[in-house]
Structures are given as C-alpha cells and as structure tokens.
N, C-alpha and C positions, 0 to 999 in steps of 0.2 A: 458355592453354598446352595442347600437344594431350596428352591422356590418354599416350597412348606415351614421352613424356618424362619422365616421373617413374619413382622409382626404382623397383627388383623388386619390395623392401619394402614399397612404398606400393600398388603393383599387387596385387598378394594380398590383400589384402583385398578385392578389387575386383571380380575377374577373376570370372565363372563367376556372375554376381548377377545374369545376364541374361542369359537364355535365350527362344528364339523360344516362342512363343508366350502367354506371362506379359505381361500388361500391368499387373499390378500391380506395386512398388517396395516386399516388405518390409525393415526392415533386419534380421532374419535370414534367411537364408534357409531355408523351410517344405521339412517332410518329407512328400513325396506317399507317402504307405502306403498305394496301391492295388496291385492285380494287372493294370488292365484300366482303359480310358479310354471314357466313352459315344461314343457318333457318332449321328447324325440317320437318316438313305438312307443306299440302296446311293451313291450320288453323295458323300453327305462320305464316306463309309467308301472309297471309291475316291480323291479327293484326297487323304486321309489320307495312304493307303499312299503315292501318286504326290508327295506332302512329305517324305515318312516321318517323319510323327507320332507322335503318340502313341498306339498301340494296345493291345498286351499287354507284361506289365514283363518278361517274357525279353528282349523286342528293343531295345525306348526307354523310359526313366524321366528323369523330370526330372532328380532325384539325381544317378544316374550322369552327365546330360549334362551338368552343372553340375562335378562332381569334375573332370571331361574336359576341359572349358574353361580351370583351373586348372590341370592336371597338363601340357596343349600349351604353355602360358606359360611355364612354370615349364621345360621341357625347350626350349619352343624349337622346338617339331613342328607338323604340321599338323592332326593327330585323333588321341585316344588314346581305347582301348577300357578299362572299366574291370571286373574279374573280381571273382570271389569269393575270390581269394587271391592271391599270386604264382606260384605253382607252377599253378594254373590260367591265369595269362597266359603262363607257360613252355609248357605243353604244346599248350594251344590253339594258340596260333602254328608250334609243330611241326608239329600235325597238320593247320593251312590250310596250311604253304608247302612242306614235306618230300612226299616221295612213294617210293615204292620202286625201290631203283637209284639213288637220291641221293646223295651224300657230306657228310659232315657234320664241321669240324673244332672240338674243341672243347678251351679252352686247361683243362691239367692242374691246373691251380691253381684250385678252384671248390667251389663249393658242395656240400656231402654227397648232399642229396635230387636238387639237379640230376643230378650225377652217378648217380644210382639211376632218374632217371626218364631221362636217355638211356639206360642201359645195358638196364634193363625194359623201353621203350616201345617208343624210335627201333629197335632193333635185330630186338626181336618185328614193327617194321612193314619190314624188309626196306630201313631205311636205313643205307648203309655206315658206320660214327664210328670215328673217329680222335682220339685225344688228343695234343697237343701240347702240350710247354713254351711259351709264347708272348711269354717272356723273350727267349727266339733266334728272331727275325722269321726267319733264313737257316730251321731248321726248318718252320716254318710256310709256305713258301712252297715248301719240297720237301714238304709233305704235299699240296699241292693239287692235283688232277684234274680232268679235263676234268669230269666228274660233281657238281662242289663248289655244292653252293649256298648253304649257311651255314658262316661262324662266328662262335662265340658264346666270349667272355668275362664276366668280370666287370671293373668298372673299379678294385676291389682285392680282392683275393681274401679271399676267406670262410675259414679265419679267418683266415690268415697278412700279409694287406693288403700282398700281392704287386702293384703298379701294373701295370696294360697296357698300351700304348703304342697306345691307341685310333686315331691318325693313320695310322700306319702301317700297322695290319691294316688298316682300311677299306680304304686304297689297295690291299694283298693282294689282299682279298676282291673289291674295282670289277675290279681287271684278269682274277680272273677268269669275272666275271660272277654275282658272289655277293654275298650279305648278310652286313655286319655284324652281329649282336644282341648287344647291352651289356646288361649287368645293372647296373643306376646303384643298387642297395638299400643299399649300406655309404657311399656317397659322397653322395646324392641331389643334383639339380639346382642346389643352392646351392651344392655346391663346384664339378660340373662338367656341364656341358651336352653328354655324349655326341653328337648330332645336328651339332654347331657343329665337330666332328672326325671327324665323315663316317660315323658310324653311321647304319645304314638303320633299327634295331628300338630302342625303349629299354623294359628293365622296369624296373620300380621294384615292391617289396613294399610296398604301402601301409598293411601291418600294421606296420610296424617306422617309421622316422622321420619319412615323412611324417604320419603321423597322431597318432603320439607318444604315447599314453595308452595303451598298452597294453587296450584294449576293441574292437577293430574287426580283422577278417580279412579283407584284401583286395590286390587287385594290379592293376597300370594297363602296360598296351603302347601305346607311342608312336611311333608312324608318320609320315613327308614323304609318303608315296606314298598317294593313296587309292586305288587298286586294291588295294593289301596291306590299308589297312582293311576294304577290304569283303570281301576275301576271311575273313580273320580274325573277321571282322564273324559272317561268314556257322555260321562252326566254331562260334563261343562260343552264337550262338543254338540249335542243333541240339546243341551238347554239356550248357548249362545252366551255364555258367560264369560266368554273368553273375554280378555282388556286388547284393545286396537294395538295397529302398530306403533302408532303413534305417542299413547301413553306409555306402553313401556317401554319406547327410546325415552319418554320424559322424565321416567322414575327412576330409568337406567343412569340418566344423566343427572337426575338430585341426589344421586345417590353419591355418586361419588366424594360427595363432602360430608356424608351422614356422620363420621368419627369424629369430625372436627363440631359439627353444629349439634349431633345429641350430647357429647359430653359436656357442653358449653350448658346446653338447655335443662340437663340433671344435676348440674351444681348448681345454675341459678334456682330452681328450683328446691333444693334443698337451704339457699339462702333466705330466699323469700316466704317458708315453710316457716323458719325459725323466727322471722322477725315477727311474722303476723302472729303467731304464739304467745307472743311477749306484748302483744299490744291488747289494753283494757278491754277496748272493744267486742274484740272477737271472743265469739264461744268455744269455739274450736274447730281446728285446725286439722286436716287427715292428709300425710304424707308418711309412710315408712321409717325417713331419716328420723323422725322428732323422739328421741327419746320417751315420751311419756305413752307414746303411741303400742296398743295392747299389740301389733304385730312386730313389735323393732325385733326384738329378739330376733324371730323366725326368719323376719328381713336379712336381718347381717349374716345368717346362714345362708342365704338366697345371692345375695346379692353382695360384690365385692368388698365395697365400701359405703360409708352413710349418704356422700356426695354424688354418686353415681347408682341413683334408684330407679328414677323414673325420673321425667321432665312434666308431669301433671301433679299436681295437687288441689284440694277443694275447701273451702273452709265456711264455718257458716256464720253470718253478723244477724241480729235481730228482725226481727221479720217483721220491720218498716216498710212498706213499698215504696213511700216517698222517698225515705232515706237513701233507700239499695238505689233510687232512680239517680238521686243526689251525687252519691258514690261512683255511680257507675260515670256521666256527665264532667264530674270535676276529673277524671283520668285521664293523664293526655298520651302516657305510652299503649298501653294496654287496651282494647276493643274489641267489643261484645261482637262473637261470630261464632256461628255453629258450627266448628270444626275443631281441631285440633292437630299440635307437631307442626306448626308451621315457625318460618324465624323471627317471627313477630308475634309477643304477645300478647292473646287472645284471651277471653273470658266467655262463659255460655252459663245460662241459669240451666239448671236440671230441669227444673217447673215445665217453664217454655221453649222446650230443648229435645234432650238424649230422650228423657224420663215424661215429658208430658203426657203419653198415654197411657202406663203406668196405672194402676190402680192408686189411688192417696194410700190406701193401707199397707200395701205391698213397697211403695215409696218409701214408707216409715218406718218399715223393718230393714228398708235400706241403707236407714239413715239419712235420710233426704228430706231438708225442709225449705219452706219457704225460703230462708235467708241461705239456704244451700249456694254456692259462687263455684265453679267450675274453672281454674285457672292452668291454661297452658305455657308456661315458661316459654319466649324468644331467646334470642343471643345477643340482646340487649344489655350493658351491664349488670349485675345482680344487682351495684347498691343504686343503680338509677331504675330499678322497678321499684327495691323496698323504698324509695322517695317515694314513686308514683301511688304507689298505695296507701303509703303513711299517712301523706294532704288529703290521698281523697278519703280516708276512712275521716277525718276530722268532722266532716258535716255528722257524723254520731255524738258526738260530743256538745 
C-alpha cells in the first residue's frame, strides 16, 4: 500500500522523520543543538551552499526542517518556513512581500496584536491599510485598488469566531493580482486546510494548538509558490526570526498527538458552546457550531462537521466586574491565562488581553465587551467543563 493512502492520523506520526541528509532511522526524532555545521574545503562548503545544507542555524536546522515537513502536510502546501513565534511569521512575511505605495486590506475582525502590528509597522513603512468587514465580500471588493497586493484574514476571528468565507476572498484577491494570507491559529489544519480554498499564505501560531503543551513559542508560514518561500526565506534570515533548535524539536514532538488532542478540544468546544447558550445568564455566545450563529451556514461549507470547528469560543455575561471576578474565582477547571490551544482549559478577557490596545470603538465594531470571556477548550471531559461553568456562572443569579 503506498504511504499516501493512509489516513492524516497515521501520517503524522510519520511525516518530517526523514530529512535529506540523515541516514540514520531513530525512532525519536534527535534534537540538533548546534549553531554551525562542520564542512571539509572550500569545495564541500561551496556544494553545501549550492544544496543548501546545513550551515549556520539562522538559515537551515534539521528541527526546523523536519517541523516544516509536517506543518506542508498537514496544510496541504508546498514549503513552510518556521519562526520564532507567530507574530514573527506575520511580520516577516509583511516585510518580504509589502513595499511602499502597496495597499493592504485587512478583514476588521482579528487579532489585537495583528492589528497593532499593522497599524505600528505596515503604516511607519508607507503601506496603504484598509480595514474591511469581510462578512460583506460586495465591501471588500470596493476596497480594492489597482495597488492591492494582500489580504489577510483570519479563518475565525480572534475572539469572536466570526468565519471568513476563504473561497471567496482568494477569488477577490487572484482577480486582482493579490494575496490571500489566512491565519489558520483558532482552526488549525484538522479542521480546515486554508490552501485547498485558494489561500496563497497560511500561518499558524505554533505556540497555541499545534504544539499544545503550553512550553514552546513559535510560528510556521505556508506557502505553494517557492519564489514567495524564498523571498520570505530570505527576510527571516537577515531579520533573525527563525525559532531555535530546540523549540521546534518541542513543537515537533507536541505535535505528534495534535489529532487525538485538537479533535478532543473541537468537540468539547462545541459542547460547551451549546450549553452556555441555553443558560439564562449569558448574552451570547460566538462559536460557528451554534445554529443561531449568522455564519453556521458558511461554516458547514467550510468545515466538515458542526463538532469539529475550532477548539475556541467566546461568549459575553453582563458587564459586572465584581461578578465576571466572582465567576472567574468559583472555577476550578478552567484558568485565566493569556494564551491559548493548550490541554487544559484556559480563559483570557479581550479587555486585558489579545485586544487591550485596541481602540474601545474599534473593539465594539468587533463585538467586544466588557463581559467579552475568551474560552480555550482542554481535553478535559466536555460535561466536567459544562459543570465547571454552570456553578461558576451561578454567582449571576
């Protein structure tokens, strides 16, 4: 049977355990913690380069080439570059493909720090940005200009898990000679394969659910086109964004169980969507799976099934501060920490969080309020969260 026909599951384990120039077969795979690889002559040190081997760990590590091997698979791509965070494969990728006098549209629903690092970065480097709702494709297609060369979503928005309708922008962005860049970090490659719907860029935070243990800061850009690799290629060495050896043996090695722990973490998630829904308290609730929710549609064309969306959801309770402090205090699974995609789960307020630098207006077009709650699924049982939350929402009452 040829390797390629066995399933994703069985692949991941597999994927990235063989790299050129390794002739040995361990069954873990070994953590190269050098800086610098020997060479013989000026003659291997010239085939080296003319390979591009292994020289200095800014440019090629085994690590990293092996995360890489698994993070193309698992997306679906041709080469993916691996950084030292996500916000490092955000920027780096700005600052190989953007240039001054560019246009940049970027959908309004996203991330706190992205939006801090386009408005900081892209704008200081004389790139035009535009924010769009990218709910109304008709908007997004009057923001475009002759100048457009990217836009960038996420594939559910950060916190609100607003769906993008990925098919569609790409088509936007192809006609008018621009880039997709998906942010696949709240969804990753098991629910949806951004590239398979015509994204040109995919990141992923590989601090957050790919790596799942909460011990590793890193981020991976995935590319079809190798000229964008190498351009990219070319930024991360000269910026120093590359991720150690060390992280990605770490990521390399959480990964390995990422099919078992994110589909665990997108069912509970979908469980704990639906009970918080159904309780008086709450206002509402933003996950994809919910039925009442304005993207389910678009979602179930996106995404497989209702129980396998995403492993985040965010929902908002009254905008008590004693109370949310009540709430958050009486929790005994669940614990407020600024991250997310780990196996235990977490909670983060938008406020003092993702979004606290945020303009308040710009917040509110987000859908972000005070009682905004940020909730990362573990692999905790579903119905021992929906306890955990049910007693602690009680101090509302």
């Amino acid at each position: 049977m040829e390797f390629e026909n066995y399933s994703e599951a069985t692949r991941i384990l597999y994927e990235g355990h063989t790299i050129k120039g390794m002739s040995m077969s361990p069954e873990a795979f070994p953590l190269f913690n050098t800086t610098a690889f020997n060479m013989g002559d000026l003659n291997d040190v010239d085939k080296t380069y003319e390979e591009k081997g292994y020289t200095y760990v800014r440019t090629r590590n085994p690590n990293r080439e092996a995360l890489a091997q698994l993070i193309s698979f698992l997306e679906n791509g041709k080469k993916t570059l691996i950084f030292s965070s996500g916000m490092g494969g955000i920027t780096t990728t700005y600052f190989a493909l953007l240039n001054p006098g560019d246009h940049f549209i970027c959908n309004s629903y996203i991330y706190g720090e992205t939006f801090d690092a386009i408005n900081q970065l892209l704008k200081k480097c004389s790139v035009e940005v535009d924010f769009v709702d990218f709910t109304d494709l008709q908007s997004v297609r009057a923001a475009v200009k002759p100048n457009t060369k990217m836009l960038y979503t996420e594939v559910v928005s950060n916190p609100t898990d607003i769906v993008a309708d990925i098919e569609n922008l790409a088509d936007i962005a192809h006609e008018a000679g621009a880039w997709l860049m998906v942010d696949n970090t709240f969804t990753t490659p098991l629910a949806v394969k951004p590239m398979e719907l015509g994204a040109d860029i995919v990141l992923n935070s590989l601090t957050k659910f790919m790596n799942g243990h909460s011990d590793a800061l890193a981020g991976s850009i995935t590319v079809d086109d190798c000229a964008l690799y190498d351009r990219i290629h070319e930024i991360r060495m000269l910026t120093g964004t590359s991720a150690s050896p060390h992280t990605a043996w770490t990521v390399f090695r959480g990964m390995q169980t990422v099919h078992l722990r994110v589909n665990k973490q997108m069912e509970n998630a979908a469980k704990l969507a639906k009970a918080l829904e159904e309780h008086p308290i709450v206002l509402k609730v933003n996950h994809p799976s919910i039925p009442s929710n304005p993207q389910h549609e678009l979602a179930g064309r996106i995404f497989k099934d209702n129980t396998h969306m995403t492993g985040m959801l965010s929902f908002d309770m009254p905008d008590d501060k004693d109370k949310i402090n009540a709430f958050m205090n009486r929790l005994k699974l669940a614990r407020y920490a600024p991250t997310l995609g780990g196996i235990r789960t977490t909670l983060s307020h938008p406020l003092h969080s993702s979004h606290h630098h945020v303009p308040e207006e710009d917040r509110k077009k987000m859908g972000i309020s005070y009682g905004t709650m940020r909730v990362s699924c573990g692999i905790e049982e579903g119905e021992d969260l929906i306890r955990d939350f049910m007693y602690a929402l009680e101090v509302f009452q």
